[in-house]
Structures are given as structure tokens and as C-alpha cells.
C-alpha positions, 0 to 999 in steps of 0.5 A: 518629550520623544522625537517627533517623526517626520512627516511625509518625508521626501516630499516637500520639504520642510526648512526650520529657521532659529536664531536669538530673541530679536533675529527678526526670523518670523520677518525673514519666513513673511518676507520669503513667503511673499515672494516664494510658494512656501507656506509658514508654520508658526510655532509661537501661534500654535503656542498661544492656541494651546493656552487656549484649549480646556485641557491645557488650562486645567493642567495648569491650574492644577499645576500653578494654581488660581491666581495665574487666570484672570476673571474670564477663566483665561491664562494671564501670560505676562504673569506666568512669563515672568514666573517662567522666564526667571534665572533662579530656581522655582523659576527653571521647575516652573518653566520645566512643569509649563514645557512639560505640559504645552510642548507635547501639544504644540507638537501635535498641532506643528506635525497636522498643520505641516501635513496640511501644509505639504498637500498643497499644491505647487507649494516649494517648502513648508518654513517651521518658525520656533524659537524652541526647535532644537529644545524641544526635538522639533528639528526631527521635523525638518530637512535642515534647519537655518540660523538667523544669524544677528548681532546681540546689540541689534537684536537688544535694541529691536526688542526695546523699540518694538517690544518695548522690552528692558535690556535686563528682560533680554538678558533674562529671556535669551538665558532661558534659551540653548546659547547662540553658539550652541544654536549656529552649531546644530544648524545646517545653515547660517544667514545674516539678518543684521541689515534688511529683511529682503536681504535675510531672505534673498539669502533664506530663498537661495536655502529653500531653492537648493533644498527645494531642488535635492528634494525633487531629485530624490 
């Protein structure tokens, strides 16, 4: 997939959060966004809504065949995530033919729920909350993008008490992602989330408001 283009830059600014499996960054974005005129996109919700969609259920029939829907027509995703989510090959095509086929879409729905976002009035930042930002080219949405940042031991034992995940799961799904250092690198910066959520995002405010404010002056 080609970069996306920005959306009205110099306007209000747009802040990508990333961090591993378990960071608690879609947390942090709820957490800010209570106590800050920001508005969050998620790119996981405009994920599911694609799943949805007609078009996409047919290019992945096509692609992964009948046995993947369920009796109502609809996608069965734990099924097609643990087709996609493994480490041996049919699994890294599988995963490669699913991103070809969503990721363009999800795009498009990231860059018309962002505008809508911006043309709010007495809105700070629009936070860009995807796991996949710097995979996918997204990051060419944003003004900057933060790492949240939070031991391994910590974000395992978040998934395995709240998404009831195993620890082979874990391991499974964070190879599946660009490594964590390659992830702290490309970022612009780094904030710690291996304490509280109000204090991740006491760190994300002082980010967005610095970010906010070079903006306004631009």
C-alpha cells in the first residue's frame, strides 16, 4: 500500500500512539480524551467495520474460501486470526493476502473519520490509535507519533487476565508486529505505561499540548 496523504495539514494536529500487544494505549487515548478536547480514531473499530462491508466479505471468500463465514454470511475472525496470526508460512501468505485486502480500506475510512474529526470546533488533537501505524504507512497521517512504552512481563499478564490470552498467544501475535525497538525507534516519543493509566496520559497531555501549541503557531 502507497503512503497516504496527509489530511489538512497545518491544521489540528494529528498524534499516533503505538506500543506492543498489552501497552494499554487505546486506555492511555480514553484516559486523555476525558480530560482534553481531543477526539480518537480507532483503527482497530474502523478494522472490524470493513469486515463488515459486502465487498470486503467477498475478496475474502474469494481469497480464503467458505469455511471461514459462519451461517449468516458473516466472517468468523477467531477462525481467520488463527489462521493469520501463525509463524509458519501459509500463515505469513495468509496474513499478507488479509492486509492486502483490508488495510487499503481501513485507510480510507482512517483519512474521512480524521477530516471529520478536525472540522470540529475547539478540538486540540485528533489521537490515531493503530497498532499497524508504522506497517501500514499511516504514520504519514500524523504530526508525530508516541511509543507506549511498557515492560513485556506486564503487558503478558494484561492480555492473560483481560483478554484471557496464553502466553504462547502473546508470543504468537507480537511476532507478527515490527519489534519493539523498531517501534521506540521511529517514534518521535516515548511514554511509560507500566504504572497507571492517568499517569500514561498525564504524560500523553504534556505531548499533545506541546504539539498542540508549535501547531497554532505555524
Amino acid at each position: 500500500m502507497s503512503n497516504p496523504s496527509r489530511t489538512n495539514r497545518g491544521t489540528v494536529p494529528i498524534i499516533g500512539i503505538v506500543g506492543g500487544i498489552g501497552s494499554g494505549k487505546s486506555s492511555v487515548a480514553r484516559q486523555l480524551h476525558e480530560t482534553m478536547p481531543v477526539v480518537v480514531v480507532d483503527a482497530d473499530k474502523a478494522g472490524h467495520q470493513v469486515l463488515t462491508e459486502q465487498t470486503t466479505k467477498q475478496a475474502l471468500r474469494a481469497c480464503f474460501g467458505d469455511e471461514f463465514f459462519d451461517e449468516q454470511g458473516n466472517i468468523n475472525r477467531p477462525m481467520l486470526g488463527r489462521l493469520v496470526f501463525g509463524t509458519d508460512p501459509e500463515s505469513k501468505t495468509a496474513k499478507t493476502d488479509l492486509e492486502s485486502i483490508v488495510h487499503p480500506r481501513i485507510g480510507e475510512i482512517l483519512r474521512e473519520q480524521i477530516a471529520a474529526a478536525q472540522a470540529k470546533p475547539g478540538i486540540t488533537a485528533v489521537i490515531l490509535d493503530a497498532a499497524v501505524l508504522l506497517e501500514t504507512g499511516w504514520k504519514d497521517f500524523c504530526d508525530t507519533v508516541v511509543f507506549i512504552d511498557v515492560p513485556e512481563e506486564t503487558r503478558r499478564n494484561r492480555v492473560i487476565l483481560n483478554r484471557n490470552w496464553t502466553a504462547e498467544e502473546f508470543a504468537s501475535r507480537e511476532a507478527n508486529q515490527l519489534p519493539l525497538e523498531t517501534k521506540k525507534q521511529l517514534s518521535d516519543h516515548v511514554i511509560d505505561n507500566s504504572t497507571t493509566v492517568e499517569f500514561a496520559a498525564q504524560q500523553l497531555r504534556q505531548v499533545v499540548a506541546k504539539i498542540a501549541e508549535s501547531s497554532a503557531k505555524s
